[in-house]
N, C-alpha and C positions, 0 to 999 in steps of 0.2 A: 582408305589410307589418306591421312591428311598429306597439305603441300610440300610440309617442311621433312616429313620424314620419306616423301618421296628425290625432296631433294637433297635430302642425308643422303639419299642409297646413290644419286647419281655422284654426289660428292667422296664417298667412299668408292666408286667403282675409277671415278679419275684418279685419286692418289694409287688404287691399287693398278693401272694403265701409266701412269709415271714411273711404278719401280721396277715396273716386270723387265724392263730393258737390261735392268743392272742383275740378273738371273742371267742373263749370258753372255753380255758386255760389259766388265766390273767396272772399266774405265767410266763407265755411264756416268759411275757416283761421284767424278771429278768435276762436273758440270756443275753449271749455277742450281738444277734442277736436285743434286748429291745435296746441296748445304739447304735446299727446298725439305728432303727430307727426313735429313738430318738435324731439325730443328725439335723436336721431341728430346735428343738425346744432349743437345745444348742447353735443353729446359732445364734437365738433370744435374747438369753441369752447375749452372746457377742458384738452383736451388741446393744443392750442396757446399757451394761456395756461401751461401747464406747461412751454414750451418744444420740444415736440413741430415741427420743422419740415416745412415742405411738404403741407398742410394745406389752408389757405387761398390762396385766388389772393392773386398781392402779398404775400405772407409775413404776410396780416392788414394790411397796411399801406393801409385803401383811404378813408381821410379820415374822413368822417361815418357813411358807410353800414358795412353789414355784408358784408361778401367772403366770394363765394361760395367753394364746397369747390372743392378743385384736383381732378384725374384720382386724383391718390394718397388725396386724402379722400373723395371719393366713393366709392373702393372701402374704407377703411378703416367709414364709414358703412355700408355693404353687410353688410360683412363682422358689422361687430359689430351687427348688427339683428336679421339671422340669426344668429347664436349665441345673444343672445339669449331668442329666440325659441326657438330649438332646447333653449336649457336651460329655459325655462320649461315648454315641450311635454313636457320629462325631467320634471320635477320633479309636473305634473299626473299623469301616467301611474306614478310612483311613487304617489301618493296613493292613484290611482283604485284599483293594484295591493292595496290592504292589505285 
């Protein structure tokens, strides 16, 4: 197992040790640590604001509140958390490399 995908796995095991609080504590997500990982769903946010369609349920269109991610956005969030993540794990293990 190379550096970087070992240090993916310890960087995916911290963010999943970040949320697990907010599984019992909802107030958890009030915290600087809430808009920590809240930050995928603000990616959504901007990239739909750029025009980006299919995104948001109701094309963003949901009154007062905030709409959640559609099937296409949830994987778009996926997708770009793990990468990066995946490029941060790169960029540590280059470091670590010197």
């Amino acid at each position: 197992m190379t550096p970087t995908l070992k240090i993916f796995g310890l960087l995916l095991v911290g963010v999943a040790l970040l949320g697990a609080p907010a599984a019992i504590w909802p107030a958890y997500l009030d915290s600087p640590i809430g808009l920590l990982l809240a930050a995928p769903y603000f990616l959504l946010l901007i990239l739909s604001g750029l025009g980006l369609p299919g995104l948001l349920q109701h094309n963003g269109a949901c009154g007062w509140g905030w709409c959640g991610p559609s099937t296409l956005g949830y994987v778009v969030m996926v997708v770009a958390s793990l990468a990066s993540l995946y490029g941060l794990a790169a960029l540590i293990a280059r470091i670590r490399a010197r």
